[in-house]
C-alpha positions in Angstrom: 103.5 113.0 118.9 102.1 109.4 119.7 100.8 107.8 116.2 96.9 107.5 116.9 95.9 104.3 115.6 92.1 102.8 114.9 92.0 98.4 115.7 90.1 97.6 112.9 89.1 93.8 114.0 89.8 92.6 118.0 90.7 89.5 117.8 93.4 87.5 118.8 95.9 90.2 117.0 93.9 93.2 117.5 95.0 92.6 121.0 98.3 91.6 120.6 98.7 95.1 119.2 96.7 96.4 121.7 98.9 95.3 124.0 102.0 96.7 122.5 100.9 99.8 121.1 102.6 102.3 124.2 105.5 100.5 124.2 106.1 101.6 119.9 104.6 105.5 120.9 100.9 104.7 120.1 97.3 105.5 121.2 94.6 103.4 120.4 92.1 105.9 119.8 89.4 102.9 119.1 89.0 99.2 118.8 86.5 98.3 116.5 84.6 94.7 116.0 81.9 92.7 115.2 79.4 94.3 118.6 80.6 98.1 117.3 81.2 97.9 113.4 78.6 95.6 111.6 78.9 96.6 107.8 80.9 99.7 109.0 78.7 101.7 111.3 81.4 102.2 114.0 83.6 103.9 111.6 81.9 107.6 111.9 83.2 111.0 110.6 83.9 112.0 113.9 85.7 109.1 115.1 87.7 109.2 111.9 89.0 112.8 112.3 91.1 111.7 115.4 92.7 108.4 113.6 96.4 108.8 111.8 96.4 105.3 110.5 93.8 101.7 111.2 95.2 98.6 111.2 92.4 95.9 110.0 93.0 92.7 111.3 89.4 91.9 110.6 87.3 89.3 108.2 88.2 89.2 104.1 83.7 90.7 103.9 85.0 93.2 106.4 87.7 94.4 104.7 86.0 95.1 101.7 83.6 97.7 103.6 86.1 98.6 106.2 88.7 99.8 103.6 86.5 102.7 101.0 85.8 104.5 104.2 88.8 104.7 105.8 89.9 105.7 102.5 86.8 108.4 102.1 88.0 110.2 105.6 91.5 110.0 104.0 92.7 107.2 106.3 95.5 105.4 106.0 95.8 101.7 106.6 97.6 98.4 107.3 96.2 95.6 106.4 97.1 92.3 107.8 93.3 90.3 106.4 93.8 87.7 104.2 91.3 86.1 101.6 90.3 89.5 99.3 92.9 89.0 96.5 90.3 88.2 93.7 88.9 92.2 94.9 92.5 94.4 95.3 92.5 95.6 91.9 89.2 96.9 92.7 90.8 97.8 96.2 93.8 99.6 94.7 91.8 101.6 92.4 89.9 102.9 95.8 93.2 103.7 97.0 94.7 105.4 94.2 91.2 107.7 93.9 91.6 108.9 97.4 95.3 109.2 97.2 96.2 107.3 100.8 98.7 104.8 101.3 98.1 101.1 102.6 100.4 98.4 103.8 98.9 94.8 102.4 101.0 91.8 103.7 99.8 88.1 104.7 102.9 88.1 107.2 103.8 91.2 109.5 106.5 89.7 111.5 109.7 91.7 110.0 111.8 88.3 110.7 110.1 86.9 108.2 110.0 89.4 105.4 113.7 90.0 106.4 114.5 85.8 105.8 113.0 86.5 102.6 115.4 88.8 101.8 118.2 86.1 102.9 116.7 84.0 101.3 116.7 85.3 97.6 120.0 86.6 97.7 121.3 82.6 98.9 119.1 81.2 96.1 120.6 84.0 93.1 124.2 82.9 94.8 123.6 78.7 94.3 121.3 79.3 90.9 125.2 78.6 89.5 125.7 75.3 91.0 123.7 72.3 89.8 125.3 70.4 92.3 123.3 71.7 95.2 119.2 70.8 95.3 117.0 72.7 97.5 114.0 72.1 100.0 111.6 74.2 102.0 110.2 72.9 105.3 107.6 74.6 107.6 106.1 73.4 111.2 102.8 75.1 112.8 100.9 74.4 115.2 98.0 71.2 114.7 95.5 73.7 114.2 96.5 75.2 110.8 94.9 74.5 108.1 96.6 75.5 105.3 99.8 73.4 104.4 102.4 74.4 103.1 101.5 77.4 104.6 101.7 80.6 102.7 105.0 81.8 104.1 106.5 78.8 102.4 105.1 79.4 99.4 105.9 82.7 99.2 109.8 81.6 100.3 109.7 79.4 96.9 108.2 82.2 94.8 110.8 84.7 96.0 112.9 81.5 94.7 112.3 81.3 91.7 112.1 84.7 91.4 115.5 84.7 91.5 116.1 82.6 88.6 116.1 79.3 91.1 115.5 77.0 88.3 116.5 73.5 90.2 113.7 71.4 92.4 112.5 72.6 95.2 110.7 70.1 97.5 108.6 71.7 99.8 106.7 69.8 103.1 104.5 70.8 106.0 104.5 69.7 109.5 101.6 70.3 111.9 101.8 69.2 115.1 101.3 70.3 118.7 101.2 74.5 119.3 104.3 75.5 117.1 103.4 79.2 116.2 105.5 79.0 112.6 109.2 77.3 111.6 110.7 77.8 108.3 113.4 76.1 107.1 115.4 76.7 103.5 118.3 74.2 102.6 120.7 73.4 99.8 121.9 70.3 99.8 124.6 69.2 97.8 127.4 66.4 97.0 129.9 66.7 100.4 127.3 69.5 102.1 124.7 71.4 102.9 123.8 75.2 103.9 120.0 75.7 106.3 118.5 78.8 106.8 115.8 78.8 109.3 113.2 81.3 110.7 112.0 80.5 114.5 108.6 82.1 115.6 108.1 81.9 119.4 105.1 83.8 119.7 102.5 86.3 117.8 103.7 89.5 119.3 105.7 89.6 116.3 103.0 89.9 113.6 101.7 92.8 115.9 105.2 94.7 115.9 105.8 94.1 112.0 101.8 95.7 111.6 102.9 98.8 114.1 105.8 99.6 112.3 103.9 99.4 109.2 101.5 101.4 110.9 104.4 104.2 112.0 105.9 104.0 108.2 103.1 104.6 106.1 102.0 107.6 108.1 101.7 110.7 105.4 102.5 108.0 102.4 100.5 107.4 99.4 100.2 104.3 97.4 99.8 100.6 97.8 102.7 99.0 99.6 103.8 96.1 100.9 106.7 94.5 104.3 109.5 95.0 101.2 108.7 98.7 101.2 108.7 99.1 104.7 112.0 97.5 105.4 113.6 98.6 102.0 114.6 95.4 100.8 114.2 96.3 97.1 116.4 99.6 98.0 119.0 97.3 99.3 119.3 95.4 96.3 120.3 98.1 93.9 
């Protein structure tokens, strides 16, 4: 049966996944925004009833309304909104009361989380070798504001994480329409290993958010891209 999905937020990647939703087996049963959804009104009982899972790609304000009712009508939910960190405790502890499962990332695009993967292991393999240093360099388009952007700094987190203990110079490029670059690399005495991530275009946030969306179907918890693709799974 076709997952029934709720666009929480119909922006630029509310309709991206729009766009692909028939082509992963979904219905859009709604598409929700700003003109149908001030401080939550769109999101009725009797619209609810007919959702499986919403995806919010809304506001940060939004989210924070948008997410206790889906979780009152037993909703589950991918979120893809950024800027609501300093609430997710609070968030979580909504979750966990209702007992429905949510998908939190700041980057769908299963490339990515999968590079992160690559990424750790290649760092735990040259943590032995203090003749290689490292660097991390992003490119996005001119109109991004944050630099380095939060991909990269989740790449030198995951890092460290992995007991990375050399420097790690990290720089941003913005320039032209470059939808996201990332480039790793480990440089050392006669040579040097790169690992690089390519985005062309942002139909790939919306397929990493709809196989979220198909994953956490019937799940309960709070989970994140490494539970979806089972990266943590693969480690042990």
């Amino acid at each position: 049966m076709s997952l029934r999905i709720l666009i929480v937020g119909y922006g630029r990647m509310g309709k991206k996944i729009d766009a692909l939703s028939t082509r992963c087996d979904c219905t859009i049963v709604e598409r929700l925004d700003i003109h149908n959804n001030t401080s939550g009104v769109g999101m009725t009982a009797e619209l609810l009833q007919d959702v499986d899972v919403a995806i919010d790609f809304s506001t940060a304000a939004s989210t924070l309304v948008n997410l206790p009712r889906l979780a009152a009508a037993g909703v589950n939910v991918v979120i893809g909104t950024t800027g609501w960190n300093d609430q997710q405790v609070a968030m979580r502890q909504v979750v966990e009361n209702a007992g429905i499962g949510v998908v939190v990332a700041a980057n769908f695009s299963l490339g990515v989380n999968l590079f992160q993967g690559i990424v750790e292991r290649a760092s735990s393999l040259l943590r032995y070798h203090d003749d290689f240093d490292a660097w991390i360099h992003e490119s996005h388009h001119a109109a991004k504001v944050d630099a380095p952007s939060g991909t990269a700094l989740a790449l030198e987190a995951a890092m460290r994480a992995s007991d990375y203990t050399a420097a790690i110079d990290v720089a941003s490029t913005r320039v032209g329409s470059i939808p996201g670059t990332h480039t790793v690399g480990f440089d050392g005495s006669f040579e040097t290993i790169t690992l690089t991530h390519t985005t062309r275009n942002r139909s790939t946030f919306a397929r990493g958010a709809l196989e979220a969306a198909q994953w956490v179907k019937g799940r309960q918890g709070w989970f994140t891209m490494r539970d979806v693709l089972g990266l943590d799974e693969q480690k042990e």
